[in-house]
C-alpha positions, 0 to 999 in steps of 0.5 A: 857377722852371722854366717849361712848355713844351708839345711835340708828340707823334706819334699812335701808330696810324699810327705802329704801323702804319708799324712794323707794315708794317716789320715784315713788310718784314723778315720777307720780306727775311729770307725772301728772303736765305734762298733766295739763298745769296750774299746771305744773310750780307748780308740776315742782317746787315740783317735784324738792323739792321732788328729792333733799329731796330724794337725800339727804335722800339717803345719810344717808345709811350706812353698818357696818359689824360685829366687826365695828362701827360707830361713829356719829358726827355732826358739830363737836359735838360727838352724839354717836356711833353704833354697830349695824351690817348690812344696816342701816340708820342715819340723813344725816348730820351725817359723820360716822368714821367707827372703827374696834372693832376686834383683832390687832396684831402688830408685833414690830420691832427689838429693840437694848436696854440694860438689867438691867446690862447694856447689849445691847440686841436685843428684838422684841415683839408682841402685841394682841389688840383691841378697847374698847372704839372707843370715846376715840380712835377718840377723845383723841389721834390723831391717834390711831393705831400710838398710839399704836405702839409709846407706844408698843415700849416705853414699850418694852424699859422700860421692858427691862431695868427692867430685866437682859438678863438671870439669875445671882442669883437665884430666879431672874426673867429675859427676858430669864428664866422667858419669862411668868412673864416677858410677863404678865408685859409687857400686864399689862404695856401696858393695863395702857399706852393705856387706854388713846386710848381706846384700851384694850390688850389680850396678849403680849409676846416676839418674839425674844430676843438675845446679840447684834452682838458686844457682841454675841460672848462673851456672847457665851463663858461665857454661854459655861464656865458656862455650863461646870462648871455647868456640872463639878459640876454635875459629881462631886456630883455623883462621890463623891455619887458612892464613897461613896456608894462604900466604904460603901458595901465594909465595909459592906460585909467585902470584903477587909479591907482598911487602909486609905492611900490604902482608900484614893489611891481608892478614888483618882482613883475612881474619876479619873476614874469618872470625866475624860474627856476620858475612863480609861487605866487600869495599872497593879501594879506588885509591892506593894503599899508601895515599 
């Protein structure tokens, strides 16, 4: 991998003024070759000197605003690269690939892949990136910021296949419960594939993440069917709990003795009472429990 190497560029106000008092010094020694007759053929060849060495010095301005750089080539040959912000200045004959060391966010498309189980998913991600290194994103990769996308996008892929869409057995992480692990992952993957670009990640996370459209509806109704059981359980465990606690103050207050089969007609109504779906009809019982 390429490695940066910082160089040092030149202020450019007083090298603008330098070249500006050049300039006026060409400007008088043409008007002084001009009155001498036998020197101007000579001040006219030095005058045309001067303004092409000036012309040319003139195109070694540059300006980097803050968070950019510029990486210094010449002939081909990598010389190094300058972060140094403001009007600055540089041999001539080095070009300047100016690289932006701020954040990028890239906001991935929607992608159709299938979760550990098989399942077609929709998923979409955004990235938070910048460049660390601007060598290696100028000269190992062809195009950095293409890079990026290509590798954000097979990583999202990869992390997808690696987790269910949602949680079938406890302490099982997935895309849908467990979005903070699942995005630290993604971040690390990531930092690994894009350090060949030199591009460093601060953060990465989901966007959007549902079924795909020709399992939606299905899916729909086994999240319905496992809320419902899920409830069922939980108005259960409480109704048993408030029989429970029932027939324990009824012993303990010595209110109403129970044998076990009027106990067991109790418990029955009781949980009728508790776990239907709609309020209880009271039925009077003029009769005996026994006849």
């Amino acid at each position: 991998m390429t490695q940066e190497r910082t160089v040092m560029t030149w202020n450019g106000w007083p090298m603008l003024g330098a070249l500006t008092l050049a300039l006026a010094g060409w400007i008088a020694l043409v008007a002084w070759s001009a009155t001498r007759a036998p020197v101007w053929g000579t001040g006219l060849a030095i005058g045309i000197a001067a303004a092409l060495v000036w012309c040319f010095l003139m195109a070694g301005f540059f300006t980097l605003q803050p968070n950019m750089s510029a990486v210094l080539i010449l002939f081909g040959a990598y010389k190094g690269t300058s972060r140094e912000s403001g009007f600055r200045w540089a041999n001539p004959l080095l070009s300047k690939h100016k690289v932006s060391l701020r954040a990028h966010n890239l906001n991935g498309k929607q992608l159709k892949v299938n979760d550990r189980r098989g399942n077609p998913v929709e998923i979409a991600v955004v990235v938070v990136w910048r460049v660390q290194n601007t060598a290696q994103a100028v000269f190992d990769v062809e195009d950095y910021k293409e890079y990026v996308e290509v590798q954000s996008e097979s990583a999202v892929r990869h992390l997808a296949s690696r987790y269910p869409y949602d949680t079938g057995e406890e302490e099982e992480l997935s895309l849908r419960g467990s979005t903070d692990e699942v995005s630290k992952d993604l971040q690390i993957e990531l930092a690994e594939r894009l350090v060949r670009a030199g591009v460093t990640v601060d953060e990465a996370r989901l966007t959007h993440l549902a079924f795909a459209p020709e399992i939606a509806g299905a899916m729909l109704r086994r999240q319905q069917a496992e809320a419902i059981v899920a409830a069922r359980k939980r108005i259960v465990e409480g109704a048993v709990g408030m029989v429970e606690l029932a027939l324990t103050q009824l012993d303990a207050h010595g209110t109403i003795k129970l044998d076990d089969e009027r106990r067991a007609s109790m418990v029955s109504n009781l949980l009728v009472v508790l776990c239907g779906e709609r309020e209880a009809s009271p039925v009077i019982n003029t009769g005996s429990l026994y006849g």
